[in-house]
N, C-alpha and C positions, 0 to 999 in steps of 0.2 A: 708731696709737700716740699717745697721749696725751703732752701738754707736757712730764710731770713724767717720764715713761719714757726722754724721747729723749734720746739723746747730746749732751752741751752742749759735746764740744768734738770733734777729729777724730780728736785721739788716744785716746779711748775706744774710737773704732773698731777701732784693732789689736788681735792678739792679744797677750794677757796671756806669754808667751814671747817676745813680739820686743823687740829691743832699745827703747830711748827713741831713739835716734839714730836706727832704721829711715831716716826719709826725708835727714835729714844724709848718710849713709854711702852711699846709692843717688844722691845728687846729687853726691858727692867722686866715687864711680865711674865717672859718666855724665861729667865737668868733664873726667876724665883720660883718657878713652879712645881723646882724640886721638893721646898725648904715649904711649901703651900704660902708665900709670899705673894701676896696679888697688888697689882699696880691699874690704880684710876686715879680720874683726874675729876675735880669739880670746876665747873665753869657755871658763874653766877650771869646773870643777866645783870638787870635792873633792880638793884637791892637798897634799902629804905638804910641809909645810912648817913652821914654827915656830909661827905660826899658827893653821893648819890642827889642828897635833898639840896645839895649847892647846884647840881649840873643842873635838876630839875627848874630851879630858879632862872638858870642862864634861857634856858633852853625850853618857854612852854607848852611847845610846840610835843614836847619827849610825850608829857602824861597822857593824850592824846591817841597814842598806839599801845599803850605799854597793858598787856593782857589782863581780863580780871580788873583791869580799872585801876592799879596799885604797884606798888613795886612791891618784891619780896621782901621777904625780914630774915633777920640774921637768923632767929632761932629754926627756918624754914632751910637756909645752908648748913646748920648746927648739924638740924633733924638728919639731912643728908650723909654728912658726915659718918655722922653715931651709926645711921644704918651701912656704909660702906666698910666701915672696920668693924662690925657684928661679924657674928657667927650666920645671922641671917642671909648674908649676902654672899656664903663661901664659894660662888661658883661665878660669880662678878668678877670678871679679869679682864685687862685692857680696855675699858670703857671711860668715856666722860660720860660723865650726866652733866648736863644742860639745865640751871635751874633758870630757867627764864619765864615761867609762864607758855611757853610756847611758842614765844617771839621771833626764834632762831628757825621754826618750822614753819614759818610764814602767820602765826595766827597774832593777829590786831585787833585793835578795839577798832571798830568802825561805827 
């Protein structure tokens, strides 16, 4: 690999999907594992909000791919939420959940 190819910094390295904060978010998890402090992240896709229903406007082309036919609803990020800081989820550590419909995994409405 020649000079001008190589990755000039580390975060080149990652994949183009993983957060920015990757190694911050794995070092908060690993700091609190003593104290059973767990660190995740939510990352919303396409969510049915004010927003959301302005970009949709701009952009008709959005509803088109966006999975399930619909954008998500707040109470469907809430849901998420409630279940990451349960008891349910004590073993959930360093993770996003992705709520997208599946969008981010390649799956479209076609």
């Amino acid at each position: 690999m020649s000079a001008s190819t190589q990755p000039r910094s580390r975060s080149m390295l990652r994949p183009r999907c993983l957060p920015r904060r990757w190694d911050r978010r794995t070092a908060i998890a690993r700091a609190g594992e003593d104290k059973g402090i767990r660190c995740n992240v939510i990352a919303p896709g396409f969510i049915d909000t004010p927003m959301g229903r302005d970009a949709g406007r701009r952009r008709s082309d959005r509803a088109l791919t966006v999975p399930f036919g619909r954008q998500g609803t707040g109470w469907e990020v809430a849901y998420a939420a409630l279940f990451l800081i349960s008891n349910e989820s004590s073993y959930v550590n360093a993770h996003t959940l992705f709520l997208d419909g599946g969008h981010l995994g390649g799956i479209v409405r076609g």
